[in-house]
N, C-alpha and C positions, 0 to 999 in steps of 0.2 A: 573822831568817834562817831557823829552825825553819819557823816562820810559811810565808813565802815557798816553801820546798822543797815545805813539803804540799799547796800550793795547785799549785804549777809540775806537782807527782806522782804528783797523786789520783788518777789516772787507768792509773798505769800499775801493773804487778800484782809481784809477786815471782815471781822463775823458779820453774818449776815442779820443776827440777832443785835448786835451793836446800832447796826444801818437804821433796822427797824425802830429801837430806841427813841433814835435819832429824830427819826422822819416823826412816830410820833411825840416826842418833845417839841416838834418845829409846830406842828397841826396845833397843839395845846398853846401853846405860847402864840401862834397866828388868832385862836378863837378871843384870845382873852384882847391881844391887838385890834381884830375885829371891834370890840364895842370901844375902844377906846378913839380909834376914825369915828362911829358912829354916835357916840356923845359927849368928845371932846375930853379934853386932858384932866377936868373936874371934876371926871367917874360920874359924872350925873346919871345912873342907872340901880338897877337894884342889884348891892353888888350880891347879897345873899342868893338869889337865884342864878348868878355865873358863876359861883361857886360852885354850887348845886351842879352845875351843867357842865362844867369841866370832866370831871372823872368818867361821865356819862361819853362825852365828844371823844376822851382817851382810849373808851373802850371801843367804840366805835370807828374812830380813826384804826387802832390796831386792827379790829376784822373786816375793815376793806382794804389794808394793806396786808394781811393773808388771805385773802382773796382770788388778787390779783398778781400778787406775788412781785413786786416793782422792788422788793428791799432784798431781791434775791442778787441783783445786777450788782457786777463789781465796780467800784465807784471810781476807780481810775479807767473807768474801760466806756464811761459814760458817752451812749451816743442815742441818737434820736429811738431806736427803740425804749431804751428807759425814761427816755422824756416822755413817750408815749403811754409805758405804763404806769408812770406816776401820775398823768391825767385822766388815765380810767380807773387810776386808785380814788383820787379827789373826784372823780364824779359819782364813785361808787358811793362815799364819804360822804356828798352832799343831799345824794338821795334815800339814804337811811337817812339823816337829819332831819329833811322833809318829812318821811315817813314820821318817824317821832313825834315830830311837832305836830302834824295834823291828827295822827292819834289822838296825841294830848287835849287839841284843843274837842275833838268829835266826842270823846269819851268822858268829855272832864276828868281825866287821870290826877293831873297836877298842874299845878300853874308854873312849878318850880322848871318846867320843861315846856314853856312856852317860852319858844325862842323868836326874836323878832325877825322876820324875811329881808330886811335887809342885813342884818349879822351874818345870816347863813350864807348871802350873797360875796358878800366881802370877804368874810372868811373862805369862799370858794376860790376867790382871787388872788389872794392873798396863798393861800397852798398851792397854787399853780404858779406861782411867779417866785416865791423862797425857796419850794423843794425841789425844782429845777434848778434855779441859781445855787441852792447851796452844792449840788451835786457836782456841776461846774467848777464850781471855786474851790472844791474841794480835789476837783483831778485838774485842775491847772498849779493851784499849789502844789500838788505833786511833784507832777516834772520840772515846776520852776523850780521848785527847791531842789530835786534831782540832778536839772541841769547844771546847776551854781555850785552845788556839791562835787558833783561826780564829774569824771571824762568826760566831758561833752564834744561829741561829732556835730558839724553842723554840715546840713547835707542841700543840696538846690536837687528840684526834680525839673528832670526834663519831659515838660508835657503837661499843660495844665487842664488836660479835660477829664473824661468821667474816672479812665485809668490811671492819673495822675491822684487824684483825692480818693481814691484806694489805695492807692501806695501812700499818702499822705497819712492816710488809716491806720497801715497796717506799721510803720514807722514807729507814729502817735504810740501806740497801743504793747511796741516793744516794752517788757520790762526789766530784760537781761541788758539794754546796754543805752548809755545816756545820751540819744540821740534828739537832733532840732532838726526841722525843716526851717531853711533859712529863707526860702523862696521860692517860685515854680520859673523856667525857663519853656518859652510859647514861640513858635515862628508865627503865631498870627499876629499879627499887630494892633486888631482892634481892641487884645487883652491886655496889651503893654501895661502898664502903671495899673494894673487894679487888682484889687486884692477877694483871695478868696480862702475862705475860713479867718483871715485876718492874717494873710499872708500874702504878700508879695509878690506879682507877673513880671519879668522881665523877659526883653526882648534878646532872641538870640545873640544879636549881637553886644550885649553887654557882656558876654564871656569871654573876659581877657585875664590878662597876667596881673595886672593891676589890682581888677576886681576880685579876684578868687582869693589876692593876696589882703586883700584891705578887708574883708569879711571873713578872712579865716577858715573858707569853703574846704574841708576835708572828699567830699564825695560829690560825685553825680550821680543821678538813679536814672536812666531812661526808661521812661515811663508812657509808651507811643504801641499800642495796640497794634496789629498786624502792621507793623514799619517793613518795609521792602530794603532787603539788603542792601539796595545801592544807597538810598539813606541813611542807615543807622551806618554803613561804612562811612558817610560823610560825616556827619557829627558824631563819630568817635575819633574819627581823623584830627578835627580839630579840638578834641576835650583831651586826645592824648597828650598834645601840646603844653597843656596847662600842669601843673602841680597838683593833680586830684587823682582820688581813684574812682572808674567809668565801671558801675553795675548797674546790670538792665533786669527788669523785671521777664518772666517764663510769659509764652504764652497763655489766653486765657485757659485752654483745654486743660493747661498742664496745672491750676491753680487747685490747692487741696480742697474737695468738695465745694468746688466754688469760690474759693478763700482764700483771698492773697497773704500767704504766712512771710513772716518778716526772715525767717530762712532761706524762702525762695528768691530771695534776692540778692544773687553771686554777680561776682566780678566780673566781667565780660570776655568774653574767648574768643579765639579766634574763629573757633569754630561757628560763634554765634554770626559772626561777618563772612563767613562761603558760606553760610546755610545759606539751604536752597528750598523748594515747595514743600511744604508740610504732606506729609504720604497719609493718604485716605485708605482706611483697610477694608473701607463699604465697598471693593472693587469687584463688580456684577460678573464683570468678564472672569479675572481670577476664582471668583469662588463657584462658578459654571464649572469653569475646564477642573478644579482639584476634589471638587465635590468627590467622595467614597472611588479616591483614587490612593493606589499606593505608591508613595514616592518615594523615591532614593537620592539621596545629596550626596556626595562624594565632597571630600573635604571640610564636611561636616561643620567641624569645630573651628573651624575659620573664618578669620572675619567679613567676607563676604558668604560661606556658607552656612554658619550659623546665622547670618541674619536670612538668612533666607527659612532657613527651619521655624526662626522666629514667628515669620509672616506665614508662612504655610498653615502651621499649630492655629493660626487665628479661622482657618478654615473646615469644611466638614470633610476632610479628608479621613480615608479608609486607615493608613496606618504610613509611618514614615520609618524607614529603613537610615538610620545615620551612619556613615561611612566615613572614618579615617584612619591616619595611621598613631595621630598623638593621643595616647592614651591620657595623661591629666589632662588635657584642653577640654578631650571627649568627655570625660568625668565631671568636668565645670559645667559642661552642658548641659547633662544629665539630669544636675542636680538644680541647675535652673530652670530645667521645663518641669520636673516634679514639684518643685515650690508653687510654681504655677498655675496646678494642676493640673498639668499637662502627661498622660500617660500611655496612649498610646500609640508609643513608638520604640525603635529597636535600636541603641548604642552597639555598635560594631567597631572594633580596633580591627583595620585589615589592612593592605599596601595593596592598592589598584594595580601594581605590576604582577602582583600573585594573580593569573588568571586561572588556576585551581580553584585557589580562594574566592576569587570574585564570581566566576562558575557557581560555585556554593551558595553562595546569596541569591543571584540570579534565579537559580532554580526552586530554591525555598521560598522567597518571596514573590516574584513573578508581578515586577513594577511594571504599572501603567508610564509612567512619566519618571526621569533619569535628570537632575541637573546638576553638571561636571564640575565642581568649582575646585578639585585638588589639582593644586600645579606647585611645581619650583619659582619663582616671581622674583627673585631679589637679583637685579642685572650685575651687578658687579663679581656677587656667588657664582651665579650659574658661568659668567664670564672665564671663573675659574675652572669651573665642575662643566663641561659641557656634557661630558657624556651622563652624568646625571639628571642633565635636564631632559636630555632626550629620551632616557629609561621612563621619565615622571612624566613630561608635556608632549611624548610623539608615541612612546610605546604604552604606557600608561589607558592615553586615551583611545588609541589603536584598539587594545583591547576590552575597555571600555565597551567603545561603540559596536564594536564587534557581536558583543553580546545581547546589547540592546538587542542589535539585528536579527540578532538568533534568538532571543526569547520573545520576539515580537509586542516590546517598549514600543509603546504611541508617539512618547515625543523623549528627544533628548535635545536636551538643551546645554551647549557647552559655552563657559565664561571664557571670553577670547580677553585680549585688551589693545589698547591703541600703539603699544611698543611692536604689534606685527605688521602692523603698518611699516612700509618699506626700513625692514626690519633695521638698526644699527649694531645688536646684539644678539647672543647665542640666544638669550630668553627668549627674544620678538622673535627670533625664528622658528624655534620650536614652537611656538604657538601658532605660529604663521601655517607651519606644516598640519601642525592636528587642523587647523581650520580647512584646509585641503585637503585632508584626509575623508573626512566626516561629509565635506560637500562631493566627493566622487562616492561615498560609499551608498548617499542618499539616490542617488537615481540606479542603483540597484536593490535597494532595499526599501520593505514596506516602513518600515519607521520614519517619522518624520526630524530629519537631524537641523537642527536649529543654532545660531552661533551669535552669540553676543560681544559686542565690542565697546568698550570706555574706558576711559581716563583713572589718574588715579581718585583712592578714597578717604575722605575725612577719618583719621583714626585708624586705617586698618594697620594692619603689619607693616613696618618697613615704610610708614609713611613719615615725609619727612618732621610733620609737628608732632607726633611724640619727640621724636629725635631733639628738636628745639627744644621742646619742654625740658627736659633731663639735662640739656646742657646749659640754659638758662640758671635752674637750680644748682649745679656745679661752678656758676660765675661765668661762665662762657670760654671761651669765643662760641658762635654758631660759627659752623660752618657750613658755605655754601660753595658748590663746585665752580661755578659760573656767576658773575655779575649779571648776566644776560639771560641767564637759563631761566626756562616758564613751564610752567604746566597746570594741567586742567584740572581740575575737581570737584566731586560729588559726594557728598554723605552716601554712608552706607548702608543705612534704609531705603533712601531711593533709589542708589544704584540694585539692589536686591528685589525692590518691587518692581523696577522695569526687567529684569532677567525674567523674573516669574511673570510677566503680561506681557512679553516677546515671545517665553513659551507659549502664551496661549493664542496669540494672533497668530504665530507662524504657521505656516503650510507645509515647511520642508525646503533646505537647500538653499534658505535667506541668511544674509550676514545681516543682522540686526547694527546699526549703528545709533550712541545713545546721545541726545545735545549735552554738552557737559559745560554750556555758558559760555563764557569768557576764558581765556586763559589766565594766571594767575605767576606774575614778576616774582620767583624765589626768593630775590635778594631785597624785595619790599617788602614779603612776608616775613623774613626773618626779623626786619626796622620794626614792622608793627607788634610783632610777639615781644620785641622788646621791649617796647612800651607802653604795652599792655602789661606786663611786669611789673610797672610802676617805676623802670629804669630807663637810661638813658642811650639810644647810641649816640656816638661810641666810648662816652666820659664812662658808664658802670663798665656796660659788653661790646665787644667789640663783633666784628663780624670778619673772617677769615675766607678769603677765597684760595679754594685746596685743589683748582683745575677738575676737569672734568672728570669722570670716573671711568673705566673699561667699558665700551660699548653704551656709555650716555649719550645720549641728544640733546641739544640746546632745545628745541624745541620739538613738541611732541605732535603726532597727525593720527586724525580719525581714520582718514582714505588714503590711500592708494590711490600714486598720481594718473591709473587707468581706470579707476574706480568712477562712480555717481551714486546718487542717491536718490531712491525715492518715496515720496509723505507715506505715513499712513494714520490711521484714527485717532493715534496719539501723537501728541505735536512735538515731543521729544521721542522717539521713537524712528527711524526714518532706516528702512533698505538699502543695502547694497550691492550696486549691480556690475559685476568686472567678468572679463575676459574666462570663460571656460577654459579649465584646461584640458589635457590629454591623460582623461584619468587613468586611464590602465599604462603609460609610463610614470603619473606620478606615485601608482600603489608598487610597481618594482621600484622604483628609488627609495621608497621609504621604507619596504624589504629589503634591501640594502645597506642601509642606513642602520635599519635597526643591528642586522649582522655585524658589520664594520664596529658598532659602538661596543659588542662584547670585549675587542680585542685594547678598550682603553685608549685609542690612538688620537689626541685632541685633534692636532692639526690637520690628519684622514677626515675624521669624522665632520667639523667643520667645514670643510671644503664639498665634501657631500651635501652637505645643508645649506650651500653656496649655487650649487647643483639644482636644488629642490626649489630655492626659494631665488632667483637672479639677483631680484632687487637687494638682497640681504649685501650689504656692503659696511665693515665693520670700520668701528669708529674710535680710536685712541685703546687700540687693543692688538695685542699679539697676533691676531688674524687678518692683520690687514695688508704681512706680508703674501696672504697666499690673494689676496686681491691684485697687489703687484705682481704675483706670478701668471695670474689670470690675466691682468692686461698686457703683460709683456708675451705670453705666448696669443692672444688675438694679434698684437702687432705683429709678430712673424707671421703669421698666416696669411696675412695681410700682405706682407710683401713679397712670401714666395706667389698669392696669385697675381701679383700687379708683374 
């Protein structure tokens, strides 16, 4: 029944008119205390005159505690600011007293209100030391009764410094759910054994199987201030190991008005371990080149092109043209920059292959700046659909750029990625191609065409950790194509704000290349999402290797092994410098190309694209017999000249 009440209750607070009560009852009951320290337990005083002065000290105590307002504070939530105003309530209290008294004695009022200077003394101490402590005792009984009552979590925080005893705070102060802090967890070691708040330091290495088990540890909290990802990836490494669940505290930027709320403390994600630098949107360079410019995004409603509208909207740009072909994704958009209040710009439903269409824009809006982000991406589809890819990622952009040129667009900036790197699939090659295209069309035209290249992105489309997620939730297996297979990744706000600050450094005719860290072991990411789960491999999920996919890579490459690179102002950022080609044979090839793809003919069409691009050599796919045809007819040649 207990039980039941405090759970039905928690929430709701004691009047503040009770509080007041309270506080003065304790004042009344300390003044009459007061003369009892002061003349001994035999009342030796006049007790007619502390009578007298009681009701006066009551009235008195009450209007310096509306005053000051100390009996407003909710008593479970007691922290050094109400200690503070209960001390300028008693000193408000002591100096009306004063007042009183020296009145009394200046005016001859009464005797009945001359009060001794040492009572008033005491009594001042005396309020300062009970109606602090009773506030205390009163929200420690709380939760202790709370705790002994209710569900109790008992949780260790990792990180005993100033962020640690905020989240200590903000814990404390939960009243939906019956939580202890059972310790803090320090790598310093000069905190080891000492306690703060009346809790507990232990040294990292007390976190074993034993210990979590013998205390009952349900959680971790890490609680570590700007931690640098290869850290927190260490010590979640080893907290996954134990039988707990591992939640890390938000950044502080991200804290509500400053204030670590006991909701902002989710389970830890994957994502939280490949994050990478925090994106600054104060970017001088950025909001130069976009200032009262109109922009046009192509693929809009996509997760690298809507993040890019995202960041754009934060700038003083003229008006944003959004362009795609999915009408609900475009509609979600819409309806997120308008909450935002975000209004002017233009939601377009259109197919970049419609050059009628896209003509039409062009000429109505008449963009400063073009950034291409709509393409086909998913290698195994397009490995199907070739001729599709090449409609979307050669003709698509073909026309595109074309326009740019022709309505004389400042800069176009087109989203390459690292699968055109000596390409293994139809995708990497069609993008390989527009990156060819766009670099011959730039040294005949005034627009500056611009080409961005990375890895994949935390979360977008088609990336593998949604995929984990959903099949995590289903019980598993994950599946991974390769035990071996790796690849790179970047959040998709940084991959977005470096797109839009490669547009603004670039000249014209650069491949932008972006660092995309370390590469990242698929089949350890899969372990660690499992265990992050709160599961086991492979006793819950198992992990399933399903071989490679059509046109996958084991491993993925920035350059081109004719390629180099060179710095620029940004230290992730870096040029690319390769072999010019023969553009006026690579602009009929890919008139060509684009002919040949109306007639539907995969195995033509590819081979064309084999044509365009040499390096493109396909990988666990139906097209690697015309590679066998390609090398078996160099070897004749070979032998009719020998």
């Amino acid at each position: 029944m207990i039980k039941s009440y405090l759970i039905n209750n928690s929430h709701k607070h004691a009047s503040k008119w009770l509080v007041l009560a309270i506080d003065v009852s304790i004042t009344i009951f300390n003044f009459f205390l007061a003369y009892v320290i002061r003349f001994g337990i035999t009342l030796d005083f006049n007790l007619t005159n502390m009578l007298y002065q009681l009701p006066v000290m009551a009235g008195l105590a009450t209007l310096s505690f509306l005053m000051i307002g100390s009996y407003k504070g909710v008593v479970r939530h007691t922290g050094m600011r109400d200690a503070y105003n209960l001390f300028l309530s008693v000193t408000v209290l002591i100096a009306l007293t004063g007042g009183i008294m020296l009145s009394s004695r200046a005016f001859l009022i009464t005797e009945l209100l001359n009060i001794p200077v040492s009572i008033i003394c005491i009594h001042y101490m005396l309020n300062i030391i009970t109606l602090t402590t009773s506030r205390l005792i009163f929200k420690y009984c709380y939760y202790y009764v709370k705790s002994k009552i209710g569900e109790n979590s008992r949780i260790l925080i990792y990180g005993a410094g100033d962020s640690g005893l905020i989240t200590l705070a903000a814990i404390t102060n939960d009243s939906n759910r019956a939580l202890s802090v059972f310790g803090f967890i320090d790598d310093n070691p000069q905190k080891k054994g000492k306690t703060i708040n009346g809790i507990k330091v232990y040294a990292s290495n007390s976190l074993t199987q034993s210990f979590i088990t013998k205390n009952n540890i349900k959680e971790v909290v890490v609680s570590i201030p700007h931690i640098s990802k290869k850290r927190l990836s260490e010590i979640s490494d080893e907290l996954l190991k134990l039988p707990v669940k591992v939640k890390i505290i938000p950044a502080v930027n991200d804290w509500i008005d400053g204030k670590l709320e006991i909701s902002q403390i989710k389970e830890i994600q994957i994502e939280d371990l490949l994050e990478r630098a925090p994106i600054n949107m104060e970017n001088q360079n950025i909001k130069k080149e976009l200032t009262n410019k109109v922009i046009l995004i192509t693929g809009a409603a996509g997760s690298i092109g809507s993040e890019i509208v995202r960041q754009a909207a934060y700038y003083s740009y003229k008006n944003l043209i959004l362009v795609d072909q999915a009408e609900s994704a475009l509609y979600d958009l819409q309806q997120e920059l308008l909450s935002k209040g975000v209004t002017n710009f233009v939601p377009i439903v259109a197919d970049i292959r419609d050059h009628q269409r896209m003509e039409t824009i062009f000429e109505k809006f008449r963009p400063n700046m073009v950034f291409h982000a709509a393409a086909y991406k998913h290698v195994p589809l397009m490995e199907s659909n070739p001729c599709e890819a090449i409609k979307i990622n050669v003709l698509g952009t073909r026309r595109l750029a074309d326009l740019s040129s022709q309505y004389g667009v400042d800069k176009f900036v087109f989203v390459s990625t690292d699968k055109a790197v000596n390409p293994t699939n139809v995708m990497g090659a069609t993008k390989r191609v527009a990156e060819m295209y766009i670099k011959c069309l730039h040294k005949t035209s005034k627009t500056k065409f611009i080409t961005t290249r990375f890895g994949n992105v935390l979360g977008s489309n088609g990336s593998v950790i949604p995929l984990f997620k959903k099949q995590i939730q289903k019980g598993g297996p994950l599946t991974v194509t390769h035990k071996d297979v790796t690849r790179f990744f970047m959040t998709i706000p940084e991959a977005s704000q470096l797109v839009i600050e490669a547009g603004t450094m670039g000249n014209g005719g650069e491949i932008f290349i972006f660092d995309m860290g370390e590469s990242v072991k698929i089949f350890d990411l899969a372990k660690k999402m499992i265990r992050l789960s709160g599961l086991s491999y492979p006793n819950d999920i198992d992990i399933k290797i399903t071989g490679l996919r059509p046109g996958e890579k084991l491993y993925e490459e920035l350059l081109a092994d004719t390629e180099n690179t060179l710095p620029t102002y940004h230290k992730k950022i870096m040029i690319s410098k390769f072999d010019d080609n023969d553009c006026a044979s690579v602009k009929d090839k890919i008139d060509d190309l684009c002919i040949m793809n109306l007639f539907n003919q995969d195995h033509q069409i590819v081979g064309k694209l084999k044509e365009i691009v040499p390096e493109y050599i396909s990988n666990n796919s139906t097209f690697e017999s015309i590679d066998k045809f390609n090398m078996d007819t160099i070897k004749a040649k070979s032998k009719v000249l020998v």
